[in-house]
C-alpha positions, 0 to 999 in steps of 0.5 A, spaced: 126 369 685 122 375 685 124 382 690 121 387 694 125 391 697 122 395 702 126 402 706 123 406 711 127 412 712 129 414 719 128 407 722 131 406 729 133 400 730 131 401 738 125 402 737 124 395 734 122 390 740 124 385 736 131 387 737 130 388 745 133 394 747 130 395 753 126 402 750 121 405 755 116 405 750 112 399 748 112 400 741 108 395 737 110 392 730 106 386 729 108 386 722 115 386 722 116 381 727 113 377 723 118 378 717 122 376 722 119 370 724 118 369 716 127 371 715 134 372 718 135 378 723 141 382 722 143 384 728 150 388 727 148 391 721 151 399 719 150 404 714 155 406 710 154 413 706 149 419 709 145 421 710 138 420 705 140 419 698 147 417 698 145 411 702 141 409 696 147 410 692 150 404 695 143 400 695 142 401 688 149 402 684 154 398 691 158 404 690 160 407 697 160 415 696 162 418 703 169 418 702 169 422 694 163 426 694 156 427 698 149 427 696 150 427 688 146 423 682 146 417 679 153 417 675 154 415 667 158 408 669 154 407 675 149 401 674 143 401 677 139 395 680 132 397 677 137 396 670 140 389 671 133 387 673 130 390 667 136 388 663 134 380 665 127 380 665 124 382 671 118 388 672 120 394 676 118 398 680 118 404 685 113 407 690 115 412 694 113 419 697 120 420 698 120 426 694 128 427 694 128 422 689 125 428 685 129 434 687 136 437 683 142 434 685 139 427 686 136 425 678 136 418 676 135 413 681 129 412 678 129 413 671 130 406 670 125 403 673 119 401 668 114 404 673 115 409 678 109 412 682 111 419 687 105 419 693 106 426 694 106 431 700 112 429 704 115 434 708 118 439 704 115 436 697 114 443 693 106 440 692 101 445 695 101 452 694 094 452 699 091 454 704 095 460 703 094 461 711 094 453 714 092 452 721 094 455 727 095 450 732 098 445 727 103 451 724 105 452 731 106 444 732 111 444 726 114 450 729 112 453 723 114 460 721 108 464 720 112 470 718 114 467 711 106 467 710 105 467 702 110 466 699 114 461 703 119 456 699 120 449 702 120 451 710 115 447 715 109 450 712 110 447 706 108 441 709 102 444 713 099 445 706 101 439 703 098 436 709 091 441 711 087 435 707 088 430 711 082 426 714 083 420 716 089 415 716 088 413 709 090 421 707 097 420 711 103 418 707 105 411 710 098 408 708 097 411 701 104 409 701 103 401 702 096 402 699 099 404 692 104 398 693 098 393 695 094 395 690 101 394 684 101 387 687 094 386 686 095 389 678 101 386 678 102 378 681 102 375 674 108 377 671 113 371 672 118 376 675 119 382 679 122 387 683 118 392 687 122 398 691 116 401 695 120 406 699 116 410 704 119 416 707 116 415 714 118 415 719 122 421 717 120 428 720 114 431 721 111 426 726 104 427 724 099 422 725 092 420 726 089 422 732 088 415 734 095 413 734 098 420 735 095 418 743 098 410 744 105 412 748 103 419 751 097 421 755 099 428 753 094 433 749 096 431 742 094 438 740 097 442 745 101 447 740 106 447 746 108 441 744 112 440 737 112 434 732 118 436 728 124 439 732 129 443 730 136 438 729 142 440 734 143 439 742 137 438 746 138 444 751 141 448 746 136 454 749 132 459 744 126 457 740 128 450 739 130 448 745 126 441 749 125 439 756 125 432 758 116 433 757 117 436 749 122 430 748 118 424 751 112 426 746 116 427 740 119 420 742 112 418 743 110 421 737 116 417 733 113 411 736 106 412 734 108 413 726 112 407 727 106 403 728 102 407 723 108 404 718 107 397 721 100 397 720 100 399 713 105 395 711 101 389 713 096 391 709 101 390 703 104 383 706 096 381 706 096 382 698 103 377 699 099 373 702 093 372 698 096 372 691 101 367 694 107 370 693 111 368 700 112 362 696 116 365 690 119 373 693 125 375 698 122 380 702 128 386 705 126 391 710 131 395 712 133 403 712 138 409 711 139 411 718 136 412 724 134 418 728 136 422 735 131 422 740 133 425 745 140 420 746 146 422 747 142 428 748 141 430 741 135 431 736 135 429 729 141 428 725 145 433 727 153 435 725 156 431 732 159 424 733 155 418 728 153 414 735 150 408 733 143 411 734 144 414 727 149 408 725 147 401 727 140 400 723 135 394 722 135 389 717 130 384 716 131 378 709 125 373 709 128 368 703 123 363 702 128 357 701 132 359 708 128 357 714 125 363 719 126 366 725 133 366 725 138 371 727 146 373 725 151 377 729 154 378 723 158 385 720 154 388 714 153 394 711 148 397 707 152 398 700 152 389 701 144 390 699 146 391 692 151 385 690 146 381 695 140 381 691 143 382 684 146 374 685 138 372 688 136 375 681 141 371 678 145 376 676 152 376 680 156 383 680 161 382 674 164 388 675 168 393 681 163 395 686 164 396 694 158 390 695 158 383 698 153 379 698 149 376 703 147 370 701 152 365 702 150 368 710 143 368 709 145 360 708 149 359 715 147 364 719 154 363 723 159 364 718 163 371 718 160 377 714 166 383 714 172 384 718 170 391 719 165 397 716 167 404 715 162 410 715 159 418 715 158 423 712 162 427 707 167 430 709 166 429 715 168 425 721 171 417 720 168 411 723 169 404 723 167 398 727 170 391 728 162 388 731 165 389 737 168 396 736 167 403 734 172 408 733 170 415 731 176 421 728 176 428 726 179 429 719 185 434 722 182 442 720 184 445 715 186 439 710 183 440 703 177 436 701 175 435 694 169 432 690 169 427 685 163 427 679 162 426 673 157 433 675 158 438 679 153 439 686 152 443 692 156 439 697 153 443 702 146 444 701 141 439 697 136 445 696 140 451 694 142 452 687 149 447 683 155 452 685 160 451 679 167 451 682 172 455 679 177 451 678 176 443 676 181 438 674 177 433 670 181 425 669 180 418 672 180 419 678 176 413 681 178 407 683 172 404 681 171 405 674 176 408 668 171 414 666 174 420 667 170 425 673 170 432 674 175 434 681 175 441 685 176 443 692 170 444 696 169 447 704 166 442 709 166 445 716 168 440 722 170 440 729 175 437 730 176 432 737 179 427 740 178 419 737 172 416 741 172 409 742 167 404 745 166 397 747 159 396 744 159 389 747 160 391 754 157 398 752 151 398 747 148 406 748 155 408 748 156 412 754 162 411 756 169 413 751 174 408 752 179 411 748 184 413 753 184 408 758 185 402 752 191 406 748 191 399 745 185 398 743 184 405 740 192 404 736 189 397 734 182 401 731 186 406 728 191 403 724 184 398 722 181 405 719 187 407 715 188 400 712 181 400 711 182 407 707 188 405 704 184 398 701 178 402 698 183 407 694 181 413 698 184 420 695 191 421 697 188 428 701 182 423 704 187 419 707 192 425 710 185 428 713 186 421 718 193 420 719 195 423 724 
């Protein structure tokens, strides 16, 4: 069974009309509800490890990271999908504009592909060092600094460079994305076995897209340099340069909502490629994302330092099995690091080894039967939450309590875009539940906030507006307890798990 895995990074799941969450905008995306038609629907579908990078640790390797280090690389005893792939006869490939991919501190995840394509451009991409004045009005929409005019490094101007050729919507990321993609598969649909990536870094910020699509969900003028396509994460009326009115807000979610039909319109072209080679007939098509991205909701923009709502957290899968019938949809509990096991066993290499993955498989066969019992989820060092299906329960480590990092190497747990700090002092030892090779432990700072628990009943509560903590003590105690035993059936460190009980 040949594979194409599809991410599309910062997909909100809302924005999906096939998911029916009663959002303002008509948001079309022809294409997508017909992989849905074509496939299963997974409707309580959750992250795990965030943001970018450590969510496609847990796609690649089935390794969930959060709860031992943040952001980091492929580590020596990972293996990664593209190698077993490899290893039983499949060609790989990746296509990406995702350019963290090829920045320090998240080397090989691509590597052990047989091929790899890097579509260049993408927001901070260090690619184009002209024009040396770009624009006006655009760096003024990206909310650009013009004082950092020449000698700028990886800021919002970069992407006014990188992007001050684009013409026409073939120029734009998404569409040479999914081009570059057609075009592999019409090289490439010969071979007897393969599995394809094509992660496209759209929808992610900025939202910059063709004029014609930049005027679907707004009657605004769409080059008022008033009106930002790339906010500043935080509060939404946190006051300053950065702060949005309900006006600046609704573009910037009509511009989110008009790159998402770019990326529809795109992908299409490259399931008209499936079509004409006939490859539906031989290939398990996924698409899904890392994380999604606040607009607005809970009164938030990006993805900011605050709660992990299920704006952020409740993402789409869509898997499209030629042997499975289509069309269908299942409440059932997964989690992204659940991607890796599922599509080793379709390539017809089961997992032999300890990874945090659960295929979905014997799922996809009967919609009904049960996925996990719960799913935990975050950031590093950061807040812990947990769902049941029906529950989301949301802890502050208590402030104070040590943090350490586990890695074979050693990362800048703050910042991917700043130099490595080497600790003072490391332990090195088998630290790892997981595997037997020993890794390097230091101390790190994370900053947090601390609060009280927050829980929500997502069934009777799907937008999470009401904490129901206090007033279901049972509940919260029941979440509670779910979270640590959870904790504790991972074999998180000792200092993780004193970090909750309290």
């Amino acid at each position: 069974m040949n594979v194409v895995l599809i991410v599309v990074d910062s997909l909100n799941r809302h924005f999906l009309p096939m998911y029916d969450s009663g959002i303002e905008l008509d948001v079309k995306t022809p294409h997508i509800d017909e992989l849905a038609q074509r496939g299963i629907r997974f409707d309580n579908h959750f992250v795990g490890s965030l943001p970018c990078m450590p969510a496609r640790r847990e796609m690649l390797t089935g390794i969930q990271e959060f709860l031992w280090r943040p952001w980091g690389p492929i580590e020596p005893f990972d293996n990664p999908l593209p190698r077993v792939a490899r290893d039983h006869g499949y060609v790989t490939q990746l296509i990406t504009d995702h350019f963290h991919y090829f920045q320090h501190g998240s080397h090989g995840y691509f590597t052990d592909f047989q091929g790899f394509e890097f579509i260049r451009g993408h927001e901070f991409d260090a690619w184009k060092t002209a024009p040396i004045h770009p624009d006006a009005t655009f760096l003024q929409q990206l909310g650009a600094d013009p004082e950092q005019l020449p000698t700028d490094f990886l800021n919002r101007v970069s992407y006014a460079r990188n992007a001050a050729t684009f013409r026409k919507e073939e120029d734009f990321m998404a569409p040479r994305v999914f081009s570059a993609a057609a075009d592999w598969m019409a090289q490439n649909h010969s071979h007897k076995k393969f599995f394809l990536m094509i992660d496209c870094f759209d929808v992610h910020e900025p939202f910059h897209v063709p004029q014609n699509y930049a005027q679907l969900y707004t009657d605004e003028d769409v080059r008022d340099p008033h009106l930002t396509i790339w906010p500043s994460y935080g509060q939404i009326g946190a006051g300053g340069r950065d702060s949005l009115s309900e006006r600046k807000v609704a573009f910037v979610r009509a511009q989110y909502a008009a790159k998402v039909t770019l990326v529809d319109t795109w992908l299409g072209r490259f399931f008209e490629q499936m079509t004409r080679y006939g490859r539906w007939d031989d290939t398990m098509v996924v698409l899904t994302t890392d994380h999604g991205h606040y607009l607005g909701e809970h009164g938030w923009i990006g993805k900011p330092h605050c709660l992990n709502y299920n704006v952020l957290t409740q993402i789409p899968l869509i898997i499209a099995h030629p042997d499975i019938g289509g069309g269908q949809s299942t409440s059932s509990l997964t989690a992204t690091v659940d991607l890796y096991a599922t599509l080793r066993e379709v390539m017809g290499c089961p997992v032999n080894g300890p990874t945090h993955s659960r295929s979905l498989v014997s799922l996809m066969d009967h919609c009904r039967q049960p996925g996990r019992q719960w799913q935990v989820y975050g950031y590093f060092g950061r807040d812990l939450n947990i769902t049941d299906g029906r529950y989301t329960f949301h802890m502050s480590p208590q402030p104070k309590r040590p943090i350490y990092l586990y890695s074979t190497g050693f990362m800048n747990p703050s910042s991917w875009f700043h130099p490595v700090i080497v600790p003072s002092e490391v332990e090195s030892g088998r630290f790892l539940p997981y595997t037997s090779a020993p890794t390097w432990r230091y101390r790190v700072n994370v900053s947090n906030t601390f609060h009280a628990p927050e829980l929500y009943n997502v069934y009777q509560d799907p937008q999470q507006n009401t904490n129901i903590a206090a007033e279901e003590p049972a509940v919260s105690s029941t979440m509670r307890g779910l979270a640590l035993s959870a904790l504790k059936e991972l074999e998180v460190p000792q200092e993780v798990l004193a970090r909750f009980a309290y």
